[in-house]
C-alpha positions as CSV (number, residue, x, y, z in Angstrom):
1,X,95.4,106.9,121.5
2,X,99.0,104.9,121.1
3,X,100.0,106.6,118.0
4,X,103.0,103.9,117.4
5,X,100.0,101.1,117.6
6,X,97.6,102.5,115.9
7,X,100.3,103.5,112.8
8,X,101.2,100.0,112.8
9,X,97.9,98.9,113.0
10,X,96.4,100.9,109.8
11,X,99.5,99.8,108.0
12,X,98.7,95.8,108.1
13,X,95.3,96.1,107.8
14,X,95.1,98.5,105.1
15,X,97.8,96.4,103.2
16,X,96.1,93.0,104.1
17,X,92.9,94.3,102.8
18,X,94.2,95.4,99.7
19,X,95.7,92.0,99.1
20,X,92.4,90.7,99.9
21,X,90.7,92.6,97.3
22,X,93.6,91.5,94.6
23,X,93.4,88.0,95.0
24,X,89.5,87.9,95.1
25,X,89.6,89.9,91.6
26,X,92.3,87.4,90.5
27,X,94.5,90.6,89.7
28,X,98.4,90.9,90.8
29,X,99.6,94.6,92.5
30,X,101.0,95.2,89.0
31,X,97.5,95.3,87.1
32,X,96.6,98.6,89.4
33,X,97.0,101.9,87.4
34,X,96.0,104.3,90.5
35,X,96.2,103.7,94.2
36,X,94.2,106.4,96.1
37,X,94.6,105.6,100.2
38,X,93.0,107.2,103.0
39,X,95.1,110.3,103.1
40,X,95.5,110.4,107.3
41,X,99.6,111.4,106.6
42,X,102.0,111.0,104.1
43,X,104.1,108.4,106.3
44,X,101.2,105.7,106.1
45,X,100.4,106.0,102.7
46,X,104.1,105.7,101.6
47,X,104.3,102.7,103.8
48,X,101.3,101.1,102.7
49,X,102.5,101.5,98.7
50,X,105.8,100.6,99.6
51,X,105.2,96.9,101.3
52,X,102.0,96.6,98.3
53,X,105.0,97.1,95.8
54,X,103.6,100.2,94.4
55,X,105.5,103.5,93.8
56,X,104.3,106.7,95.3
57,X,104.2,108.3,91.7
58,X,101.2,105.6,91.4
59,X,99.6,106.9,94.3
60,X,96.9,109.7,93.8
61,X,97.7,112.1,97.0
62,X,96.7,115.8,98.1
63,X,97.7,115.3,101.3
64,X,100.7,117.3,100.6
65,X,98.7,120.1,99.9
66,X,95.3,119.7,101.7
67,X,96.5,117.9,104.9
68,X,94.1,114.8,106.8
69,X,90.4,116.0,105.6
70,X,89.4,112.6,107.4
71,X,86.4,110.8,105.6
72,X,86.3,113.0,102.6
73,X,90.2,112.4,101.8
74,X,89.6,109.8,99.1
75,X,86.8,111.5,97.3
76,X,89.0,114.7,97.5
77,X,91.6,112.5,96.2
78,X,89.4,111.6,93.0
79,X,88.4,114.8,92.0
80,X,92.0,116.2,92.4
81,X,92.9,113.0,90.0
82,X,90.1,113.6,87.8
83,X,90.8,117.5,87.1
84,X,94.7,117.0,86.4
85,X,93.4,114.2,84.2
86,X,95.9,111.4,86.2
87,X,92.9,109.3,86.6
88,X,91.8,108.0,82.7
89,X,88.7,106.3,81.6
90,X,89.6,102.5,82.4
91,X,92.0,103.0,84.7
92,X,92.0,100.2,87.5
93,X,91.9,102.3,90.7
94,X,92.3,100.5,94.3
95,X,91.1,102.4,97.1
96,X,91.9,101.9,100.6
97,X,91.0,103.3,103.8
98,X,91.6,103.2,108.1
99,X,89.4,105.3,110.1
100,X,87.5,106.0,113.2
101,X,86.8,103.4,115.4
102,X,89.8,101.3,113.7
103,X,87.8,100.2,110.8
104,X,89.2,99.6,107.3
105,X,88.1,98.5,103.9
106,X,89.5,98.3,100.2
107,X,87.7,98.7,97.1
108,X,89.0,97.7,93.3
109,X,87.1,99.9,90.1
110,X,87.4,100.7,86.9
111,X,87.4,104.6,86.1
112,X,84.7,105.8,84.3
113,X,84.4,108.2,81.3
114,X,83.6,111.3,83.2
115,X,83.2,115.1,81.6
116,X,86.6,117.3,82.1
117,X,86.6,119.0,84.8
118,X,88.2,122.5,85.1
119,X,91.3,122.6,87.7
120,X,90.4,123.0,91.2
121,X,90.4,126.5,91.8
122,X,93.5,128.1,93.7
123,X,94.2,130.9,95.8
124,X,95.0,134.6,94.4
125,X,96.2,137.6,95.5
126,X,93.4,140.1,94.4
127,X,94.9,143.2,92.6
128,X,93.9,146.7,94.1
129,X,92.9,149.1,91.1
């Protein structure tokens, strides 16, 4: 694959799709409390917010930590904002997403009121007795 292409390629359609779903809800970049993108790397996502408008501390990410799980990085990226309780009942959350076979697609909800969720669990060092 061209790797500068395809980059440049998620970027614009990502962002274009986004816009698409904003102006069809009659809603402004501003009215969106989350932004949860495909989570492919850190460098499109941050590009994507950034020509949208949006800062990166809107953004609901784990790439940092889980790297590209490929079709199951949004719905990782939900339950990650669900447990630390960044996503809130309400909340308008616009998702976006580039993937194989260059497709895309955005998506506008509203959170719902969901149960708390303990944290995700992390790693530990089990003690020897």
């Amino acid at each position: 694959m061209r790797g500068k292409e395809v980059y440049r390629h998620a970027v614009a359609r990502m962002t274009d799709s986004v816009r698409t779903v904003l102006n069809r809800a009659g809603l402004d970049v501003q009215d969106i409390d989350r932004f949860v993108p495909h989570q492919a790397n850190l460098r499109i996502l941050r590009t994507v917010a950034t020509d949208l408008g949006l800062h990166i501390d809107r953004c609901a990410t784990h790439v940092e930590t889980a790297g590209n799980t490929g079709a199951a990085s949004i719905p990782l990226a939900l339950a990650a904002g669900h447990a630390n309780r960044a996503l809130r009942p309400g909340d308008r959350v616009l998702l976006t997403a580039f993937g194989g076979g260059l497709t895309w697609g955005s998506c506008l909800l509203t959170w719902p009121a969901l149960p708390p969720t303990a944290e995700p669990p992390h790693h530990r060092e089990e003690s020897a007795s």
